[in-house]
C-alpha positions as CSV (number, residue, x, y, z in Angstrom):
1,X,109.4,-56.7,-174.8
2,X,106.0,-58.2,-174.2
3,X,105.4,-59.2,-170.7
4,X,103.5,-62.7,-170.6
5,X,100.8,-63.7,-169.1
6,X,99.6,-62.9,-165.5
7,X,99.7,-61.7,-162.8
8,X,99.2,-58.1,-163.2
9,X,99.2,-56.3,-160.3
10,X,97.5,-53.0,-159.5
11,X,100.1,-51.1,-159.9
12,X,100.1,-52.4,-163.4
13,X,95.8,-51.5,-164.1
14,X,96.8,-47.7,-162.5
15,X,99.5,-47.1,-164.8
16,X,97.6,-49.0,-168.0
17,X,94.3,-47.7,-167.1
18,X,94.2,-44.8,-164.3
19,X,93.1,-46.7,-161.6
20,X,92.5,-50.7,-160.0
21,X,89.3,-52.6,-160.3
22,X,88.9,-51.8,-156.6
23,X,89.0,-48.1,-157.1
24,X,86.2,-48.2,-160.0
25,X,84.3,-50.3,-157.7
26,X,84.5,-48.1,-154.9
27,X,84.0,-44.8,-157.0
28,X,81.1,-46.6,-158.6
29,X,79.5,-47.8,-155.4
30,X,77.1,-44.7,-154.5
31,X,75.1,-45.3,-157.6
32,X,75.0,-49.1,-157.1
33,X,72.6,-51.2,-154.7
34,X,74.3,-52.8,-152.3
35,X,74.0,-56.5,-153.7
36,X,75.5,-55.3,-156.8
37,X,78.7,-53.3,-155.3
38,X,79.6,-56.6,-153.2
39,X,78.5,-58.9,-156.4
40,X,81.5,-57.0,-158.2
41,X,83.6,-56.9,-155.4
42,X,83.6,-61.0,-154.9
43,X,84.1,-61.0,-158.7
44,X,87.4,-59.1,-158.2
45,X,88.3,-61.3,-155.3
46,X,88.2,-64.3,-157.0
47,X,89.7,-63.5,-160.2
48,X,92.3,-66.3,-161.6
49,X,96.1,-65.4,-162.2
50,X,97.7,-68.6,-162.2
51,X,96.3,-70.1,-165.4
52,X,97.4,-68.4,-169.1
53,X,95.5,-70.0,-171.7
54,X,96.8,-70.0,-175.0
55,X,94.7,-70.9,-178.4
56,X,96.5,-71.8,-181.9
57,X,94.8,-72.6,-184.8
58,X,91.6,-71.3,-184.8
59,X,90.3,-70.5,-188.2
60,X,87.0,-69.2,-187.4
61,X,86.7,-66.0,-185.6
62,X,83.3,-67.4,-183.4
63,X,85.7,-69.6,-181.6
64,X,88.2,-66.9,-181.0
65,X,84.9,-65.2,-179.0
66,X,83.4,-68.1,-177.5
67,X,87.3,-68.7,-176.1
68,X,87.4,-65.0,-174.8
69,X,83.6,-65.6,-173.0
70,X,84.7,-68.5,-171.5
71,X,88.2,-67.2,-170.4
72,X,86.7,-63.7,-169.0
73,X,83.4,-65.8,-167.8
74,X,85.7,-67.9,-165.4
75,X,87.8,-65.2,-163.9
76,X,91.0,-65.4,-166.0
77,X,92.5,-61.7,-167.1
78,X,94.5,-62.7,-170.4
79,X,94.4,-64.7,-173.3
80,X,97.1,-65.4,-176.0
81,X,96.3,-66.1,-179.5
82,X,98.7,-67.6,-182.3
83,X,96.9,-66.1,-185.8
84,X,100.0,-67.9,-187.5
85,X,99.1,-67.0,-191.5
86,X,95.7,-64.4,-189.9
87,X,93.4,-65.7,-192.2
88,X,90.4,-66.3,-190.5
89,X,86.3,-67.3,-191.5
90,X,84.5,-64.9,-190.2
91,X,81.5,-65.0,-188.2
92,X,78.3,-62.9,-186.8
93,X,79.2,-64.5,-183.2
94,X,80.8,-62.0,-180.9
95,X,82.9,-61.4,-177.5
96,X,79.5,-60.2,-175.9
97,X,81.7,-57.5,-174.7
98,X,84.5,-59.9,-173.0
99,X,87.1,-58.8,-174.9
100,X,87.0,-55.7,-173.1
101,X,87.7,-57.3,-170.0
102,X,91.0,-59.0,-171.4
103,X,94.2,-58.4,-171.9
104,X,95.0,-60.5,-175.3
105,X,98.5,-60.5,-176.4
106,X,98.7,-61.7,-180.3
107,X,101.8,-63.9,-181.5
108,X,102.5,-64.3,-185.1
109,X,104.2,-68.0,-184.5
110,X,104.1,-70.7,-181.5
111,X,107.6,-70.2,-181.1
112,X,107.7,-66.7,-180.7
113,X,104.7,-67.0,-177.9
114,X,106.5,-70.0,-176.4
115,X,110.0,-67.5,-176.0
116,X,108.1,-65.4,-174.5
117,X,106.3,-67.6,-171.9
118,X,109.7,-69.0,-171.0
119,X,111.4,-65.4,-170.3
């Protein structure tokens, strides 16, 4: 069973990914200028959980990344994406690396995703 949407805590990123954004900031902050370490650190405070955004329909693939820029750009950690039939245009525009910063849960139909957000 997929869980839907946010929040994750950071019990979730430990047991996903071996450790919190916190910790890699902290681990990462002797090789950063100061600016920089509390740069990321105001980033992770002010990260969005209450809003799930959820796209349907888009047949080119450089809207599927410009949504996942603008999604990770303003602070939000997931993004849910109907592919109904997964036929898609492709395109040379890309995530810019977003997509790394996401957690994107695919749904085959709008009724399956809308089950789930309801659970």
């Amino acid at each position: 069973n997929v869980k839907f949407g946010f929040p994750y805590s950071n019990a979730y990123w430990e047991e996903e990914f071996g450790c919190s954004a916190e910790k890699v900031v902290e681990l990462l902050e002797p090789f950063m200028i100061e600016e920089r370490a509390s740069k990321f650190s105001k980033i992770i405070e002010n990260r969005i959980f209450d809003i799930v955004p959820v796209v349907e329909g888009l047949f080119d693939l450089g809207n599927v990344a410009a949504v996942c820029r603008t999604v990770e750009g303003l602070g939000i950690g997931s993004l849910h994406v109907i592919t109904g039939d997964g036929t898609y245009k492709q395109s040379a525009r890309t995530t810019q690396g977003s997509h790394k910063w996401l957690r994107t849960q695919y749904w085959e139909s709008t009724t399956e995703c809308l089950t789930a957000a309801k659970e």
